[in-house]
C-alpha positions as CSV (number, residue, x, y, z in Angstrom):
1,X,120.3,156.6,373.8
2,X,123.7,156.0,375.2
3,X,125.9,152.9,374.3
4,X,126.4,149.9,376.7
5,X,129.9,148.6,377.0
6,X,128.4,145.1,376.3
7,X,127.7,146.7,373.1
8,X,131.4,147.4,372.4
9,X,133.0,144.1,374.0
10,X,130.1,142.6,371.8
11,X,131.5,145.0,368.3
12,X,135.0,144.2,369.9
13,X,134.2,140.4,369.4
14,X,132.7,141.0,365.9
15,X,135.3,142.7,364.3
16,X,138.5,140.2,365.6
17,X,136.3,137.4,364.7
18,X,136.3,139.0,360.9
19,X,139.6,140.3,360.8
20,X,141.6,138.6,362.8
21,X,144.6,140.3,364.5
22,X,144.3,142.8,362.3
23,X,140.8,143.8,364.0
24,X,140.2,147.8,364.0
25,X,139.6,149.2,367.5
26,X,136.0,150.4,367.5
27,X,134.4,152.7,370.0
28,X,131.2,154.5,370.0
29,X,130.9,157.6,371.1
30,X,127.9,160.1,371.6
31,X,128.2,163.8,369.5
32,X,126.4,166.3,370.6
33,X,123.4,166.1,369.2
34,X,122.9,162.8,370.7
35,X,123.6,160.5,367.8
36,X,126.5,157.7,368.3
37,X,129.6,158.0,366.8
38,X,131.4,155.0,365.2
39,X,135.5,155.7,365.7
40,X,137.9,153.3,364.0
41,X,141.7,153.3,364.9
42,X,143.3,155.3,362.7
43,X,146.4,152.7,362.0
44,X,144.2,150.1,360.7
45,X,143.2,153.0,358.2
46,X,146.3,153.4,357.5
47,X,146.5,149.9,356.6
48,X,143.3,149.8,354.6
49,X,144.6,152.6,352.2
50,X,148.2,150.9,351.9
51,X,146.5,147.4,350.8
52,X,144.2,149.6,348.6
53,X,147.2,151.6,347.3
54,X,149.3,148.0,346.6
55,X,146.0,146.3,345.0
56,X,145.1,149.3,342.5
57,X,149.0,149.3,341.7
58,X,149.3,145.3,340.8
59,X,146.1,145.8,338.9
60,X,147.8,148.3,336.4
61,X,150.8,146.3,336.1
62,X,148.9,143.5,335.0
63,X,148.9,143.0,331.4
64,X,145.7,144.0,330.0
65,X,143.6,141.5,327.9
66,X,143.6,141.9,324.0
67,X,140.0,143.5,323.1
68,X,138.0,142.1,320.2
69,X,139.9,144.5,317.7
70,X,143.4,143.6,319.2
71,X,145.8,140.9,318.9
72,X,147.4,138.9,321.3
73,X,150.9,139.5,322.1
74,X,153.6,138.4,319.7
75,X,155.6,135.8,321.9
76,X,156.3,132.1,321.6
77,X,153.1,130.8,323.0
78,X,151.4,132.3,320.7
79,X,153.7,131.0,318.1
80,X,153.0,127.0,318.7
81,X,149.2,128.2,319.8
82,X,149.4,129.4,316.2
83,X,150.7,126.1,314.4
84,X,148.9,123.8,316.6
85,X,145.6,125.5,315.2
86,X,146.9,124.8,312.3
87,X,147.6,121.2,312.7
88,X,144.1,121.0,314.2
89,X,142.1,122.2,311.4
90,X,144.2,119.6,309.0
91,X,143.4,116.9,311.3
92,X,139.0,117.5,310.9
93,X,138.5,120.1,314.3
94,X,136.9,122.0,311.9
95,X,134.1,121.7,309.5
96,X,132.7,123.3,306.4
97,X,129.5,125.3,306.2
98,X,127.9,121.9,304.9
99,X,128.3,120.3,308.7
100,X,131.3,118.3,306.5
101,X,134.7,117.6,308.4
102,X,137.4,118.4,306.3
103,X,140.7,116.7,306.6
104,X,144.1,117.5,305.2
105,X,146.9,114.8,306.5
106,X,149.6,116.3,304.3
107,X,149.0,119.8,305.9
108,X,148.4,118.8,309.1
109,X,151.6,116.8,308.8
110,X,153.6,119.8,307.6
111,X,152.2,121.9,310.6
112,X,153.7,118.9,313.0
113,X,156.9,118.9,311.6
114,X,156.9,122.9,311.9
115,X,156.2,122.2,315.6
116,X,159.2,119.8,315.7
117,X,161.8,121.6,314.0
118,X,160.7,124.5,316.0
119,X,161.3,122.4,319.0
120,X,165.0,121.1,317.8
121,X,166.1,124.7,317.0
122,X,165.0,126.0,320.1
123,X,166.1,123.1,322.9
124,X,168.2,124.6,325.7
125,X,166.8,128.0,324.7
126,X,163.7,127.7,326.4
127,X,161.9,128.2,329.5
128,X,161.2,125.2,331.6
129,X,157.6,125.6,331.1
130,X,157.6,127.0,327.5
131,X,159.6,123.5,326.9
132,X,157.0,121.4,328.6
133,X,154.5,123.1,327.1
134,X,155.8,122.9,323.3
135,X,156.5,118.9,323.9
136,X,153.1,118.5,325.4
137,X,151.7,120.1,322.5
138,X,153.4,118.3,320.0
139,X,153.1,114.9,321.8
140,X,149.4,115.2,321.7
141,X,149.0,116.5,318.3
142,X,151.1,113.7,316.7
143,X,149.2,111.0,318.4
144,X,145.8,113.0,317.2
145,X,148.1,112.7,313.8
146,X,147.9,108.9,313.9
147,X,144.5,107.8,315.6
148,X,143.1,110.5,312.3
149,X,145.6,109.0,309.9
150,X,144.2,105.4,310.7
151,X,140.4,106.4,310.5
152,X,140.9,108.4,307.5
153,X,142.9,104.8,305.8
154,X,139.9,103.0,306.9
155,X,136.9,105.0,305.5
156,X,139.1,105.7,302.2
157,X,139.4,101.8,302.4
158,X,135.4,101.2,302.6
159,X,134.3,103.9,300.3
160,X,132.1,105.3,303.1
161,X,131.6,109.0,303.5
162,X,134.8,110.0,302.3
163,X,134.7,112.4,299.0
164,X,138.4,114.0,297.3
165,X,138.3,117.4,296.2
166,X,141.1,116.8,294.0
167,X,140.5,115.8,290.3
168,X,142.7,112.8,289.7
169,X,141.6,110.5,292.6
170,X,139.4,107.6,291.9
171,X,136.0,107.5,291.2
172,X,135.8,105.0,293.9
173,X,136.7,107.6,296.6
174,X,134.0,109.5,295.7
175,X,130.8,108.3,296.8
176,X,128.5,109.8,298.2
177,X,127.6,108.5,302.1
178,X,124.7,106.4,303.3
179,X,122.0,108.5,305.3
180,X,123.0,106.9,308.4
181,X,127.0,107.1,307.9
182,X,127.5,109.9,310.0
183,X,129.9,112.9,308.8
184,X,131.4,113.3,305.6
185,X,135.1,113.4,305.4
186,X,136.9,115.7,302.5
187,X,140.1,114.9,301.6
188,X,142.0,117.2,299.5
């Protein structure tokens, strides 16, 4: 069966369509025995290898991923991702094994400040976007500081679903919530 030259405009076609400019040249050939031969242009091999050679060579320069038994990398990100957590656990983004939120202003307040005075120390010292990114964090975290702040105030205010785990607050801050009041705050 021999190859038409339709068939190679036709391949010819195929191939720019996919590739673009950079489209091998493809001819077919018969071998001896009869069976066609695919040929590629051996410069667009070369240019397959050397884009193969650049991509296996930017994937080992690429930092690899902590695994489950490794930390991440000791840097300043990690840093503020480390006292942000912080503040967010004091501020109720966590909750006991009970399904209670616990809150703890005063340490979530302390984490904050830790945030700020790393931010004062370290102005003009900073990348541009290590910068943005420490006063974006902080921003949000001390308006999360205030909206909690004020709930917090209010349920201690009504009694409702707020419990101290410390001994010398009131027995008024103690109750125990409705059914319906939703989740229990703990304040330490």
């Amino acid at each position: 069966m021999e190859v038409g030259r339709g068939n190679r405009i036709e391949t010819s076609l195929i191939n720019y369509a996919r590739f673009g400019a950079n489209a091998p040249y493809t001819c077919f050939t018969m071998s001896d025995n009869n069976t066609p031969e695919i040929q590629v242009d051996s410069d667009w091999k070369a240019q397959a290898q050397a884009e193969k050679a650049r991509l296996s060579q930017q994937e080992e320069s690429r930092p690899a991923k902590p695994g489950k038994d490794e930390l991440p990398p000791a840097d300043f990100r990690s840093l503020v991702g480390l006292l942000a957590s912080q503040a967010i656990g004091g501020l109720g983004g966590y909750t006991d094994p009970q399904g209670r939120v616990m809150v703890d202003i005063m340490g979530a307040k302390f984490a904050i400040d830790l945030i700020g005075v790393l931010q004062e120390k370290t102005k003009g010292n900073l990348l541009p976007e290590e910068e943005a990114e420490l006063s974006e964090v902080l921003g949000e975290l001390r308006s999360r500081f205030v909206q909690i702040a004020q709930a917090v105030a209010a349920r201690m205010k009504s009694g409702q679903g707020v419990e101290s785990m410390g001994t010398s607050a009131p027995a008024t801050s103690r109750k125990a919530p409705d059914a319906g009041s939703g989740s229990k705050l703990i304040i330490p």
